[in-house]
N, C-alpha and C positions, 0 to 999 in steps of 0.2 A: 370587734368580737363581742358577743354576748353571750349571755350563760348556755345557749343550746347551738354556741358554736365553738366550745372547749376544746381543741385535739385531742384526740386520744393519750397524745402524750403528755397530756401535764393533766390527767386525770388518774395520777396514780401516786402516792405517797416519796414512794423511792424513786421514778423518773421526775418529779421537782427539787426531792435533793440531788440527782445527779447533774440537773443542769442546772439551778442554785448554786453547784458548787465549781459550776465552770466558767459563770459569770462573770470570775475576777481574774481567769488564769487557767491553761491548759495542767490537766493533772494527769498522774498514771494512774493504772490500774488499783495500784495498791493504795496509794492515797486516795483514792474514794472508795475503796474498801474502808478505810480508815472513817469515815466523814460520814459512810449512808449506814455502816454498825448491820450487814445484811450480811448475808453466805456470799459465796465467790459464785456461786453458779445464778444465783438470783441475780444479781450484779451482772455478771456476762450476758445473763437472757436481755436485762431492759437495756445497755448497754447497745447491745446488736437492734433490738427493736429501735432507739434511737438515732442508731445509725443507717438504719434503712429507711426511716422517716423524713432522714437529711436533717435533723437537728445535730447531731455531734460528726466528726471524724474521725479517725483513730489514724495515729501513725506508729508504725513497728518497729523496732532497731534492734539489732541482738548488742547487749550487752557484758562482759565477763561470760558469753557461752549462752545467757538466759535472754528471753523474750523480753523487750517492755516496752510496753503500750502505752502511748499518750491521748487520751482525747482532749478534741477541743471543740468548744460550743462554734457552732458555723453562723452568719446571720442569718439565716432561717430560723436559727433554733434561738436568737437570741433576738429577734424582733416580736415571736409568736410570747415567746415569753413576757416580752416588756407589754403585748398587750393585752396578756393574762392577768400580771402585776396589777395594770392600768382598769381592769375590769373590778378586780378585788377591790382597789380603792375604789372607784364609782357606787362599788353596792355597800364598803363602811361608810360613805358619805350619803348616800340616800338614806341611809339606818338610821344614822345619826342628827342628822339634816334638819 
């Protein structure tokens, strides 16, 4: 990857904390409500764009009567990551260098 080959999806503040925050373990809905500090509907939009991108999954389960949704980062979404990661370090080491 290089800087004019970004995805879309990690070129937006809130979709790298969403997948940042899946890196280490499948979360619900409400717990990365908790993490990205956004609206619920901002949340849902990138959320679904992620999930049509093939970076995360969602799984459903009705709980006590209510909905709860878990996603999890899929290796798609967590390889393009690591070499997004992998690119940031390349350009603080050429910076610094």
């Amino acid at each position: 990857m290089n800087m004019n080959e970004i995805p879309e999806a990690l070129c937006q503040k809130l979709r790298i904390k969403i997948i940042s925050s899946l890196v280490s373990s499948s979360k619900t809905f409400n717990e990365l409500l908790d993490l990205t500090q956004t609206t619920k509907g901002n949340l849902s939009v990138q959320l679904t764009k992620l999930e049509e991108w093939q970076y995360i999954t969602s799984d459903k389960v009705i709980e006590n009567k209510k909905t709860k949704t878990t996603y999890t980062l899929t290796d798609t979404g967590m390889s393009q990551f690591e070499e997004y990661v992998a690119l940031l370090k390349k350009i603080i080491e050429e910076s610094v260098g």
